[in-house]
N, C-alpha and C positions, 0 to 999 in steps of 0.2 A: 383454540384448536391445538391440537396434543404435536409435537414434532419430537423426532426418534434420533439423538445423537447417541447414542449406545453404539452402532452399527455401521462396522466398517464398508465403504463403499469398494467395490472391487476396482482396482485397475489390469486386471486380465483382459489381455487383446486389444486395450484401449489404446495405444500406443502413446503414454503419456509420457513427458520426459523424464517426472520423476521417479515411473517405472521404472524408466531404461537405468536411471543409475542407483539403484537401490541395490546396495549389495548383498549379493546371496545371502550371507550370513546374517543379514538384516531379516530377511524373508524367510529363509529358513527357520528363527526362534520364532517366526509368527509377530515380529515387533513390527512398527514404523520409522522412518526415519521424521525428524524436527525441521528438515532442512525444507526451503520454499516456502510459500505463502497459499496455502491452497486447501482447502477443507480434506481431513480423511475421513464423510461422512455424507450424506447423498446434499446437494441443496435444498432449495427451497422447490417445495411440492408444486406451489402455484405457477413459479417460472417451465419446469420441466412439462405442467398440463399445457401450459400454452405451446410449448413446442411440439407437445405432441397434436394439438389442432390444426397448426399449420400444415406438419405431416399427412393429415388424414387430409387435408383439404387437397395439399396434392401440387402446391402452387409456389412457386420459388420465381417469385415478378419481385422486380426492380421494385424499390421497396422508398415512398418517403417519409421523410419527419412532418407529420401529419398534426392538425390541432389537437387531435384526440392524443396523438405520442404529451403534446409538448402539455394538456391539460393532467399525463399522470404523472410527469416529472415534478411539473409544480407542484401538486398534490403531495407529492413522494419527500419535497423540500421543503413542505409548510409543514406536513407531519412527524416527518421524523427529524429534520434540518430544523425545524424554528425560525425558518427564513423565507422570504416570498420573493421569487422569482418572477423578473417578467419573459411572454416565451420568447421576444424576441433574445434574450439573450442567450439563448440553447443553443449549442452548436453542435451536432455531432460528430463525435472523428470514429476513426477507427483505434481506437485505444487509448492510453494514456500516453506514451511512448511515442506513438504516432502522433499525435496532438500538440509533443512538445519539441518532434522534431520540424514541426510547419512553423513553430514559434523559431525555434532554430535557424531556420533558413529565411525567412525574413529579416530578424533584429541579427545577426552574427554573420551569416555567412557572407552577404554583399561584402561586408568589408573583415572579415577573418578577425571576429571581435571573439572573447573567451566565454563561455559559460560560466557562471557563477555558483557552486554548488555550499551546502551544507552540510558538515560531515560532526557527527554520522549520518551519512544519508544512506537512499538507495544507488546502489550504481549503477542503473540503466541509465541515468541522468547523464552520467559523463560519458556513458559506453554510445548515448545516440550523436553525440557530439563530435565524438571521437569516428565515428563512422563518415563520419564530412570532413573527416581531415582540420577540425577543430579541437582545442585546448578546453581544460577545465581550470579553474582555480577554484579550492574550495575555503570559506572558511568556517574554522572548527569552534562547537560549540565549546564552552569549559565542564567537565562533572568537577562537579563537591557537593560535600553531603551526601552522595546518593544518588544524585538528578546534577540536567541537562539544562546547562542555559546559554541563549546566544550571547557570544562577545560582542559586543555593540559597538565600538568603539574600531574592533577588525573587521567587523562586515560593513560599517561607512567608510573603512579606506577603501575599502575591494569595491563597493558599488561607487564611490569615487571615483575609482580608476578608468578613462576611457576605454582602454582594453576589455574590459568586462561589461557586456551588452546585454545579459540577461541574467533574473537572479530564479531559481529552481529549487522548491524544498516542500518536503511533507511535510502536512497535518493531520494527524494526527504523527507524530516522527516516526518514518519505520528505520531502524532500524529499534529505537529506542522507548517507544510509546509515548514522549512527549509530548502535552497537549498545547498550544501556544495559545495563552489568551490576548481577548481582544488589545488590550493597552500596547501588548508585544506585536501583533498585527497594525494596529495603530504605528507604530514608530518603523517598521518595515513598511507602510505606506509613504511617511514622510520624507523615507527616504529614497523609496523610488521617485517621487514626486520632484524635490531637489536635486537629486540627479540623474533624472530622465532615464531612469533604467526599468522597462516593464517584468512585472514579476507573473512566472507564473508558476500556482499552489496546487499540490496535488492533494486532494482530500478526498482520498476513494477509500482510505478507512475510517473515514468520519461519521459513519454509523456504528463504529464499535467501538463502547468507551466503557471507563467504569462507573456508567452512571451521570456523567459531563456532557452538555451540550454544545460542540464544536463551534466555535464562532466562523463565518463562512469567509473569506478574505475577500471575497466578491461584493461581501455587502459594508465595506470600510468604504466610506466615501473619500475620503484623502489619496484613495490609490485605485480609485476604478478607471481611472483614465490610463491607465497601465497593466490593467487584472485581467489575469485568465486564468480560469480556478476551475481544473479538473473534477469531477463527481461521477461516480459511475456506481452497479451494484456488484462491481469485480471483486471486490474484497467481501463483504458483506450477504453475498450469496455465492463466491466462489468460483466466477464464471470465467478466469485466468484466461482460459483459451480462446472465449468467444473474441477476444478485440474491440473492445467496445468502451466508448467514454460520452458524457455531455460534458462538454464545456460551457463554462458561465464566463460572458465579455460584456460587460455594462457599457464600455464606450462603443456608439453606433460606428466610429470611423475606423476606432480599433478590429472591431467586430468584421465590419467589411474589407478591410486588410485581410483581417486572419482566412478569412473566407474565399475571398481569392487564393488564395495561398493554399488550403486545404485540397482545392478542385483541382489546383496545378501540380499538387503532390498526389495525383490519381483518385482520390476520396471517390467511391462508386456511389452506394447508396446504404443503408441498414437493413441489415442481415435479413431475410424475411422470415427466419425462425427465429432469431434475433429477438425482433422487432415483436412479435406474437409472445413470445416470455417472456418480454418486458412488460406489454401491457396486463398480464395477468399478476405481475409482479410487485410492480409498482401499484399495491393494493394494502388494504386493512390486512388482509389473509399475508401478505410479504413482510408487513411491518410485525404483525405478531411473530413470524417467523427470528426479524433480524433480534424482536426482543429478549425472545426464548435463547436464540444463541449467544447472545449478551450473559444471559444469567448463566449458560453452560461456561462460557469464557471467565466469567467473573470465580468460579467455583476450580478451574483448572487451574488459573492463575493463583488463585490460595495457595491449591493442594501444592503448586510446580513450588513457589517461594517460601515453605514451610520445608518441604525435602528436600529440594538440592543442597542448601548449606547443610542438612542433620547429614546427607550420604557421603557430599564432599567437603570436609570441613576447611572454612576460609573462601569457599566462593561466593563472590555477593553481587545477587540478584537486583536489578534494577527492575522497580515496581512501575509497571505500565500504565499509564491513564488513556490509554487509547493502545487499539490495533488487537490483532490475538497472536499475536509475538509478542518474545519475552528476550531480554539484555542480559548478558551476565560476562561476570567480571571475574575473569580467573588468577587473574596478575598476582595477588594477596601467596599463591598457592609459590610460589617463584620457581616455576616447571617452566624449560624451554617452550619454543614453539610446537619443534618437532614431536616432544615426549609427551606435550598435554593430549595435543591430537591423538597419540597412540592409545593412551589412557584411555581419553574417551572414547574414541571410535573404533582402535581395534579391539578396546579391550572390555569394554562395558555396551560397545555396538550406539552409543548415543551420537546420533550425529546430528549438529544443526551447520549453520554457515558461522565461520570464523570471520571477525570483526577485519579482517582483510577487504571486503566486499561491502565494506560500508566507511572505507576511509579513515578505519585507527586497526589497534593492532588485535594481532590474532589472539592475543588471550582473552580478548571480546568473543561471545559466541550469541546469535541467537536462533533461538526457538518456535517452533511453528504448534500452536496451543489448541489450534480447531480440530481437537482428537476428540474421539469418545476416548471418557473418564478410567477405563480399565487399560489403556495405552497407556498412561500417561504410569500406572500402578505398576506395568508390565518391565517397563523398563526401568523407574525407580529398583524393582526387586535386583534385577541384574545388577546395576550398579553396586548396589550396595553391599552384592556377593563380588562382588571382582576391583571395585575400584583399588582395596587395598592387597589384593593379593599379589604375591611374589612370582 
């Protein structure tokens, strides 16, 4: 089936936040901003028909996770995951954020233990922590070469540390597209394992790679007695707003902890339009969707790492194996913080998030790649008329 990324999606009237801050003069050349993680391009066809069923049905009842939900998850994790899920181990929360502040409040907050982060990471990881009047410590991967790898050696002291009660990081890495394989997941189990720290993996862009099958952290047997590994099709169909996650927990005891814990942090039920776009989603018809966006993504991610260095010479792109963000590395350029920023955004209108929001510095920037392909053209042209003008 043919799917249409050419074609911007409107946000008039939507009230979406990256509306609200999109600056005129963004909107005005008719460009987009890179900043956030969110498609500029309708989703998937088969999720928006099921929401429009439920509409016409007319019915918004209390909604459960039903054997038919938990038969297209499985489905949805054997065919595009390469992984077999049992249902008991589906949990649903309301989001990923959500799901990891119940882990929160369980393993950290009884005794004001610290979050355990990975930088570069995302920073809602520290910001839900931070919300309960808890601490983060993060430790940072090393770059050379090019790419991202954990210090192994700093993150067994930190998960050593009694203080640190839980360890928190994406796979596929957003900030960075770092894909971890199994051997690296392997020794991040052995070391939750040794020192009793439960880990939990957020892989809600682990359908989008270049071509890589994400190893699931849920399914390393040396660390299920500790795992709670986020999956959701938030990144991969775009659904940022709906708040929606399955969680994967293999230990039953673990499981019924977390579970308690979800009901007492108010968890209602699943969305009932929600729940209706899911199951039209989690389909053949949703998996051709995420593969067709894979080869849009794969083609943007070219075009983005062949022109940015030729517009901005000395910047260097860090190549993605997952996610459709893109890393880049301005430091080479030796422009303050204040003047790159100007550069780019006020002066060539490119704006993504500065490497401040993901726990290194601001001459880090990344990119949001789920454009139609003449976006991406639109704002190269500009650049490359103003970056060096006086």
């Amino acid at each position: 089936m043919p799917f249409d990324f050419t074609v911007r999606v409107s946000r008039e009237g939507a009230g979406t936040l990256k509306g609200a801050f999109t600056p005129d003069a963004v909107r005005d050349a008719g460009l987009v901003t890179f900043w956030g993680a969110e498609f500029e391009f309708p989703t998937c066809p088969a999720f928006s028909r099921g929401v429009r069923k439920c509409a016409e049905r007319g019915l918004y009842a209390f909604t459960l996770q039903t054997e038919d939900y938990n038969r297209h998850v499985a489905w949805w994790m054997k065919n595009m995951r390469n992984m077999s899920v049992e249902n008991e181990w589906i949990v649903p929360v309301h989001g990923t954020i959500f799901g990891l502040a119940s882990a929160i409040r369980i393993f950290l907050l009884p005794e004001k233990k610290r979050l355990l982060v990975i930088h570069p990471g995302y920073n809602r990881y520290a910001q839900a922590a931070a919300r309960m009047g808890l601490e983060s410590v993060a430790s940072c991967m090393v770059f050379r070469d090019g790419t991202y790898s954990i210090d192994w050696q700093d993150l067994e002291r930190k998960m050593a540390d009694p203080r640190n009660g839980l360890l928190v990081f994406s796979n596929p890495n957003n900030p960075t597209g770092r894909i971890l394989r199994r051997d690296e997941l392997e020794k991040i189990a052995l070391l939750s394992n040794t020192y009793h720290v439960p880990v939990f993996c957020d892989e809600i862009f682990a359908e989008v790679t270049r071509g890589e099958t994400v190893t699931s952290y849920a399914t390393i047997p040396e660390g299920q007695a500790y795992a709670i590994t986020a999956t959701s099709l938030g990144k991969c169909m775009s659904l940022t707003g709906v708040n929606h996650a399955n969680l994967l927990i293999p230990s039953p005891s673990l499981r019924d902890t977390y579970i308690r814990q979800k009901y007492a942090d108010h968890y209602g039920s699943i969305d009932p339009m929600l729940y209706a776009g899911l199951l039209e989603a989690y389909s053949e018809e949703g998996a051709d969707f995420v593969r067709a966006l894979n080869r849009v993504i794969d083609q943007n991610t070219a075009y983005f790492e062949k022109q940015l260095p030729e517009s901005i010479p000395g910047a260097r792109v860090i190549h993605p194996e997952g996610t459709f963000v893109i890393f880049v590395d301005y430091s080479p350029l030796g422009l303050e913080d204040d003047v790159l920023a100007e550069k780019l955004q006020d002066r060539c209108l490119f704006y993504g998030d500065d490497g401040g929001d993901y726990g290194v510095s601001r001459q880090f920037y990344r990119y949001n790649l789920a454009v139609p392909p003449q976006c991406l053209c639109d704002s190269f042209s500009l650049i490359r008329q103003n970056w060096d003008r006086k």
